[in-house]
C-alpha positions as CSV (number, residue, x, y, z in Angstrom):
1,X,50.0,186.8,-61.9
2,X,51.9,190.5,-63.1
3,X,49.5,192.9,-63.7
4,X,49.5,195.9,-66.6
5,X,48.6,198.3,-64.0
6,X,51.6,200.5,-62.3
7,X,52.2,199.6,-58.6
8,X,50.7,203.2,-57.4
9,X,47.5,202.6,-59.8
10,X,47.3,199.3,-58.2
11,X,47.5,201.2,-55.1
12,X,45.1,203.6,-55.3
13,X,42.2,201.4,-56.5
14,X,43.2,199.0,-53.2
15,X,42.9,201.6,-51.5
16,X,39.5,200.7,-50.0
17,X,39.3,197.5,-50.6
18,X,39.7,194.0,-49.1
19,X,43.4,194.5,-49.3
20,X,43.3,197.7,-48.1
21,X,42.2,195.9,-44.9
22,X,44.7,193.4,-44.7
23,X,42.6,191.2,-42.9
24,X,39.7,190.9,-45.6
25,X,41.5,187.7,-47.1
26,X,41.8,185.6,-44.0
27,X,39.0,183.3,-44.9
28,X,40.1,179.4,-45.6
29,X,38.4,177.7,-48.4
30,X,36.3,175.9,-46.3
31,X,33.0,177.9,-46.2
32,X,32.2,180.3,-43.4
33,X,30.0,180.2,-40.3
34,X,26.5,181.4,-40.1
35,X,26.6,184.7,-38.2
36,X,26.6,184.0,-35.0
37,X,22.7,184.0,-33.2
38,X,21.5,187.2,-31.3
39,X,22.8,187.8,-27.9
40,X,19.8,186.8,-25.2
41,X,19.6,189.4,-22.4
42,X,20.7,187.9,-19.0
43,X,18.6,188.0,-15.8
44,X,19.4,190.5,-12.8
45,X,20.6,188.2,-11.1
46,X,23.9,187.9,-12.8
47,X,24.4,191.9,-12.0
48,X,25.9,192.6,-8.6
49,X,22.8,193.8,-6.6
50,X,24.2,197.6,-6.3
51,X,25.1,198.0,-10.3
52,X,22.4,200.1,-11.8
53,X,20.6,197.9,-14.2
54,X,20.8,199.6,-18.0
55,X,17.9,198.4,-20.4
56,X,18.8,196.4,-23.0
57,X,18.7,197.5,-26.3
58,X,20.1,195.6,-29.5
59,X,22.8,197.6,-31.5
60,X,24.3,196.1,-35.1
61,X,27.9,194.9,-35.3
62,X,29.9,194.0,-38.5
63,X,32.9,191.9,-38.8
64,X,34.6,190.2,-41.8
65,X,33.3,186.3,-42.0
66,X,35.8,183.9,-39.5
67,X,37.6,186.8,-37.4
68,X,37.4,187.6,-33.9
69,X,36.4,184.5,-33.2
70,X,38.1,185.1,-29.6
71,X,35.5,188.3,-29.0
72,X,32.7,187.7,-30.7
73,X,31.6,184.7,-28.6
74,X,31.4,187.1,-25.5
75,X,29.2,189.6,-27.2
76,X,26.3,187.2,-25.1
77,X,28.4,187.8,-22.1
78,X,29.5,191.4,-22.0
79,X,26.8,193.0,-24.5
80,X,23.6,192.2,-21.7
81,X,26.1,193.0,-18.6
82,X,26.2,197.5,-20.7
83,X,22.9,197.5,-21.9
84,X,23.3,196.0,-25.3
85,X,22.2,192.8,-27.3
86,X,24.7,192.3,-30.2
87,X,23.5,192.0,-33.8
88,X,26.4,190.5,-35.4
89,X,26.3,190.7,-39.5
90,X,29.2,188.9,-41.1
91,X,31.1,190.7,-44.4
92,X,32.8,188.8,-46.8
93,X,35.6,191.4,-47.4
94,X,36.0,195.4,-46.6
95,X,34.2,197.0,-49.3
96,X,31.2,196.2,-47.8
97,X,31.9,196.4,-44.3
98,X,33.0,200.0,-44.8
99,X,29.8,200.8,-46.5
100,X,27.7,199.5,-43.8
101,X,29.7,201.2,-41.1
102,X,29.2,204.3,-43.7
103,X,25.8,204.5,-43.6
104,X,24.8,203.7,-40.3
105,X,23.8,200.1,-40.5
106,X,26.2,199.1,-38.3
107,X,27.9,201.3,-35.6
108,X,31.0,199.3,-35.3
109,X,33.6,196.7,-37.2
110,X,37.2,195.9,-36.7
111,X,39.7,197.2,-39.2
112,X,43.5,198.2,-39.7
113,X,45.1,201.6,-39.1
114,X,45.8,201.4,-43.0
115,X,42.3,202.0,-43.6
116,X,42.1,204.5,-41.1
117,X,44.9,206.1,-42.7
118,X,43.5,205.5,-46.1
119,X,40.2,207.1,-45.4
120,X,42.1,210.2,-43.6
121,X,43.3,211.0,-47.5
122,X,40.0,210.4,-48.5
123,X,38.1,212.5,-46.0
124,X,36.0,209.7,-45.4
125,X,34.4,209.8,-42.1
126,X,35.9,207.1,-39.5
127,X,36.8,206.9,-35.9
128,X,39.2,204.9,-34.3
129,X,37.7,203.9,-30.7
130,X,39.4,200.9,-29.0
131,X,42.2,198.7,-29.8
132,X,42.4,195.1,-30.8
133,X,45.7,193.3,-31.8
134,X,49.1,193.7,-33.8
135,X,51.7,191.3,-35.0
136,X,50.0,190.7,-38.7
137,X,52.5,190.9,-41.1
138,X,54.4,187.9,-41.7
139,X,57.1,187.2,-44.2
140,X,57.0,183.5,-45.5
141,X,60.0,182.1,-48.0
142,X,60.1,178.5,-49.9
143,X,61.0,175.9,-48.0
144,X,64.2,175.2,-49.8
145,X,65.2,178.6,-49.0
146,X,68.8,178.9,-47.3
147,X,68.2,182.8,-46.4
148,X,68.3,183.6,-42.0
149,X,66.2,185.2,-40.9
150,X,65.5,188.7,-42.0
151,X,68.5,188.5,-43.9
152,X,67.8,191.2,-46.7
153,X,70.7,191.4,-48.1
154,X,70.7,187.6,-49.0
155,X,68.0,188.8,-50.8
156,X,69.2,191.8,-52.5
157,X,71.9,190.0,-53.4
158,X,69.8,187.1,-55.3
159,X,67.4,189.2,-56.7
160,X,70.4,191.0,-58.4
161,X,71.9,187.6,-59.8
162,X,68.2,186.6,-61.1
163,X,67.3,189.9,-62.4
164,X,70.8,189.2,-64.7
165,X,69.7,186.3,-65.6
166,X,66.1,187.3,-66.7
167,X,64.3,185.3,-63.9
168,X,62.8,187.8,-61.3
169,X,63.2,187.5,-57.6
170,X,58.5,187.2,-57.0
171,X,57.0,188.4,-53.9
172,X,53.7,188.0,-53.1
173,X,50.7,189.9,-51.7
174,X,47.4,191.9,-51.7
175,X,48.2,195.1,-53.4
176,X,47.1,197.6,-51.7
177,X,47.3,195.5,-48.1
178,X,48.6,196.3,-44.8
179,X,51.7,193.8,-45.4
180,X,52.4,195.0,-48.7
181,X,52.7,198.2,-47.5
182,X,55.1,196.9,-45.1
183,X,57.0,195.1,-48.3
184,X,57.7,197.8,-49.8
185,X,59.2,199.8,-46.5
186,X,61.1,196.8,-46.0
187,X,62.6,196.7,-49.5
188,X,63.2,199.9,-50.2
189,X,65.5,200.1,-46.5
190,X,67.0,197.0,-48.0
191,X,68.1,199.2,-51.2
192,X,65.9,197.1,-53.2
193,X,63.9,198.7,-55.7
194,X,60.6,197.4,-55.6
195,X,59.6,198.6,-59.2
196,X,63.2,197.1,-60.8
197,X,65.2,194.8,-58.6
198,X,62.0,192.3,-57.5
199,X,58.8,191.5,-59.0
200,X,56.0,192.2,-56.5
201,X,52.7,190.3,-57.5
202,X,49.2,190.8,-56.4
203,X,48.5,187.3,-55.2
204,X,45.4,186.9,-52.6
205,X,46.3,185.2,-49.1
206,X,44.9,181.8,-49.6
207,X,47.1,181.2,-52.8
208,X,50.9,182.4,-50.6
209,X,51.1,178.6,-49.5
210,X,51.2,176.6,-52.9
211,X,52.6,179.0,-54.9
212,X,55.8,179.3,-52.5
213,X,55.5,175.2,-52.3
214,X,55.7,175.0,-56.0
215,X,58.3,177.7,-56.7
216,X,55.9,180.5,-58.2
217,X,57.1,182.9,-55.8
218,X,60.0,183.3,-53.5
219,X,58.6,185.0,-50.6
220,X,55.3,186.3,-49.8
221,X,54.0,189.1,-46.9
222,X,51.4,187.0,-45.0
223,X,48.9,187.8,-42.8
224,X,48.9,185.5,-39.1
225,X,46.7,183.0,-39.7
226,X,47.2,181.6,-43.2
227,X,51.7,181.7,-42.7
228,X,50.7,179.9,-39.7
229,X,48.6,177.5,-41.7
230,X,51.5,177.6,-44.4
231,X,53.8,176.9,-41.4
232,X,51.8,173.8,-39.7
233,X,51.2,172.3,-43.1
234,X,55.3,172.5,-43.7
235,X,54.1,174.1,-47.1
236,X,56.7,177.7,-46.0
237,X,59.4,178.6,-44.3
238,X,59.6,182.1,-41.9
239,X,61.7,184.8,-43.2
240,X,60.6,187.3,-40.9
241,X,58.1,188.8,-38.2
242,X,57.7,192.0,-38.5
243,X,57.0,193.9,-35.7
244,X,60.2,196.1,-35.3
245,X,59.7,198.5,-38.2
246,X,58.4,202.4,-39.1
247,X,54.6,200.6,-38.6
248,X,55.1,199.9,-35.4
249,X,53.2,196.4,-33.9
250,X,49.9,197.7,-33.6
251,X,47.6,197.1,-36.5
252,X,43.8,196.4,-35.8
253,X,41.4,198.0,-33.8
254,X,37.3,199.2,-33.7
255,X,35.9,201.6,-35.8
256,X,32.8,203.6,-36.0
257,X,32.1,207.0,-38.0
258,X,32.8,210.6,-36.2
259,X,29.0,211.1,-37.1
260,X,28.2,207.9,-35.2
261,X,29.8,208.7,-31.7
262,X,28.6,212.2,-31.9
263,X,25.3,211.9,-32.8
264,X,25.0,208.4,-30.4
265,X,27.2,208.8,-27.3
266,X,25.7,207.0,-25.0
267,X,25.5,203.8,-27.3
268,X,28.8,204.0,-28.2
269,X,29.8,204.3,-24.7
270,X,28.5,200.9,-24.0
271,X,29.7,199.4,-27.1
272,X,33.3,200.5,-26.3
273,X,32.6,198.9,-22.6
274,X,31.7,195.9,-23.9
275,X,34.6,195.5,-26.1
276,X,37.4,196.8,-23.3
277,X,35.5,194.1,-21.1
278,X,36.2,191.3,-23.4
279,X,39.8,191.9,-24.6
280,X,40.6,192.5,-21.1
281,X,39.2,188.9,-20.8
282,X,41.0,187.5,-23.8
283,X,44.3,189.3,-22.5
284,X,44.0,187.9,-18.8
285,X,43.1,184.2,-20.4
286,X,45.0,183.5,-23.8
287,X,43.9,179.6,-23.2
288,X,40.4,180.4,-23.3
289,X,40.7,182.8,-26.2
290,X,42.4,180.0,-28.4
291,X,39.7,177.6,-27.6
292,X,36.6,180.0,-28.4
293,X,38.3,181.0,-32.0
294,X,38.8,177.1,-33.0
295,X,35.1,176.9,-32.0
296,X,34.3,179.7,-33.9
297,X,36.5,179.8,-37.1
298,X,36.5,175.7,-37.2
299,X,40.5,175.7,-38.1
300,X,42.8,173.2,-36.7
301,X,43.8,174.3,-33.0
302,X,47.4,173.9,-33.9
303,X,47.0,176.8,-36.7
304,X,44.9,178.9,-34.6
305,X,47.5,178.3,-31.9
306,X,50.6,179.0,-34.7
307,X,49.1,182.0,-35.6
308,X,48.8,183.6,-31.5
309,X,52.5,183.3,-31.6
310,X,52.6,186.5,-34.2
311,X,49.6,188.3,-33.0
312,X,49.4,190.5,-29.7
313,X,45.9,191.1,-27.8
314,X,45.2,194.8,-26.8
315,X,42.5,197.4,-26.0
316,X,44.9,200.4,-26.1
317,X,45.4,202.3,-29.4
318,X,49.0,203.2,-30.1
319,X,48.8,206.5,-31.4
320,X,52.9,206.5,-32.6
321,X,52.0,203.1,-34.9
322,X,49.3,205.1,-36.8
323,X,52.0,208.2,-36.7
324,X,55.0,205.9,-38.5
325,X,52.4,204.5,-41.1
326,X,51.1,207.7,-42.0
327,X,54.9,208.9,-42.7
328,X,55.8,205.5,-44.3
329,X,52.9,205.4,-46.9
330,X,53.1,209.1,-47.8
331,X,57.2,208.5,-48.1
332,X,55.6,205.9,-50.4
333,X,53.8,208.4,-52.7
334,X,50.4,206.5,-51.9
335,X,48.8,209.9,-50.3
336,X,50.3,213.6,-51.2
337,X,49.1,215.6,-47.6
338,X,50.7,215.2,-44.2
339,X,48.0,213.8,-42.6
340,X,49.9,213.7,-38.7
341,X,47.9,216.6,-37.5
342,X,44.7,214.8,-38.7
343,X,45.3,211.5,-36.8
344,X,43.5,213.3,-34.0
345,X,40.5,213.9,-35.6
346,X,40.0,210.7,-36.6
347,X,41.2,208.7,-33.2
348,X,39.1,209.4,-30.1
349,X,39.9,207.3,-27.0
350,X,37.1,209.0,-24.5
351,X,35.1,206.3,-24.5
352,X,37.7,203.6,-23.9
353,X,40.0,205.7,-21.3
354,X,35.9,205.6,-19.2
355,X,35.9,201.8,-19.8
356,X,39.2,201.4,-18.3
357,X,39.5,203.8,-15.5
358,X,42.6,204.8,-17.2
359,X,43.9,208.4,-18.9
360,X,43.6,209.2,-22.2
361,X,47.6,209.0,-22.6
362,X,47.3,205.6,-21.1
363,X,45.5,203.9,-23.5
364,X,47.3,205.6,-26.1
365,X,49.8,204.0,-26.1
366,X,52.0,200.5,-26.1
């Protein structure tokens, strides 16, 4: 499970992968849908007899296999309703999504302000356009554990005894990842040295559960869906939520490319539409939402359901979450540059601030 590689090598070759996402890992074992079949264009009737009817013209999509499964069962709904029939293409993790999104052959995909931020160092080209959700990072502890509740110093204080005694304190998750970028925030405001006082091990999502059930590791940063899986299957324990911290709560939203939007405005206009239209619907009907993503991911309702108790729904971007990640992961050493004045650049909230009827400072924020 420990690696050769220093933490900020492991780092920087995350940096634009999977874990880099945060969400990449997200996929049970059990094997994942078929992309989901090609929007058909509805009749006029279903537009109000004074809306100026757009033609419909089919625009690509990409999303990581089994997520979204509350939106991407309206793209049949709200993609005819702005002009656009959905081609939805399905990405086993972010390397490949990015590339897509990179070249052009998809205009949009849903991924994490780390990337954003990641790809700010990099001067990769990417533009943050609409909002999706927060709430994903999730501390889960053994079962047996006696610690409260976001009780750090219990665990400062343990992994000092265990340290002594030559058996490290293990944490677990994606290097590289949106929640271990929150780990090591979290420790290091603990006073715990991440390098000395713990072990932190790259261990992927799917494995958190039976390795905290069997003892490997003592606490793991989880993404929503699998601690609530771990949680459901009384495999893990909660330690903490994290939603209060430097990061902020917002986490996910909809990227395209700077070259994209400038170059195809008026598509990515309606795209944006479309996607305001159905979070506003899976914001004004939760019940609805939970039912579409069993349908779609195929998990048990009660994990789906587990895991919408971590995650909040929204369209609007919070610009000061980006801002406090930024300054926590250069704090961190994983980028050099202050990259605040960049965020700018690489966030535009035109289209979704039309969508909306709202200002840009309104969807800006949370």
């Amino acid at each position: 499970m420990r690696s050769n590689l220093s933490r900020r090598e492991l780092l920087r070759l995350g940096g634009l992968t999977a874990a880099g996402i945060g969400l990449a890992a997200c996929t049970p074992a059990a094997t994942a849908p078929s992309a989901p079949s090609a929007a058909t264009p509805v009749g006029t009737a279903a537009i109000p007899p004074s809306a100026t009817v757009k033609p419909v013209r089919t625009l690509k999509v990409g999303h990581l296999a089994r997520q979204l499964g509350n939106l991407v069962p309206q793209y049949d709904d709200v993609g005819p309703k702005n002009g656009v029939r959905f081609e939805v293409s399905l990405f086993p993790d972010g390397a490949p999504l990015l590339q897509a999104l990179s070249t052009g052959d998809i205009l949009l995909a849903g991924l994490s302000k780390v990337q954003l931020i990641q790809s700010m160092a990099r001067g990769v080209d990417l533009l943050m356009v609409c909002g999706y959700a927060g709430g994903y990072v999730v501390y889960l502890q053994g079962k047996t554990a006696a610690r409260a509740p976001g009780d750090w110093a219990s665990v400062k204080a343990e992994a000092a005894k265990r340290k002594a005694a030559g058996n490290p304190f293990r944490i677990g998750t994606p290097t590289g990842s949106l929640q271990h970028i929150s780990l090591l925030q979290q420790l290091r405001a603990a006073g715990i040295d991440p390098d000395k006082d713990v072990e932190v091990v790259n261990v992927p999502y799917p494995e958190h559960a039976n390795a905290l059930a069997s003892g490997q590791l003592d606490m793991a940063a989880q993404i929503a869906l699998f601690a609530a899986q771990a949680i459901v299957q009384d495999k893990a324990a909660l330690f903490l939520h994290a939603t209060n911290t430097p990061l902020g709560a917002f986490e996910v939203g909809f990227i395209t490319t700077r070259k994209l939007a400038r170059e195809r405005p008026d598509e990515m206009a309606d795209i944006v539409a479309a996607h305001y239209q159905a979070m506003k619907t899976i914001i004004d009907d939760p019940t609805r939402g939970l039912a579409r993503e069993v349908k779609y991911s195929g998990l048990p309702e009660a994990v789906v359901k587990k895991s919408y108790d971590f995650l909040t729904f929204d369209y609007r971007v919070d610009l000061n979450a980006i801002r406090g990640t930024e300054r926590v992961m250069r704090d961190l050493g994983l980028h050099k540059d202050d990259l605040q004045a960049k965020i700018a650049d690489y966030v535009d909230l035109s289209f979704l601030a039309k969508a909306s009827g709202r200002t840009i400072a309104d969807v800006g924020t949370w």
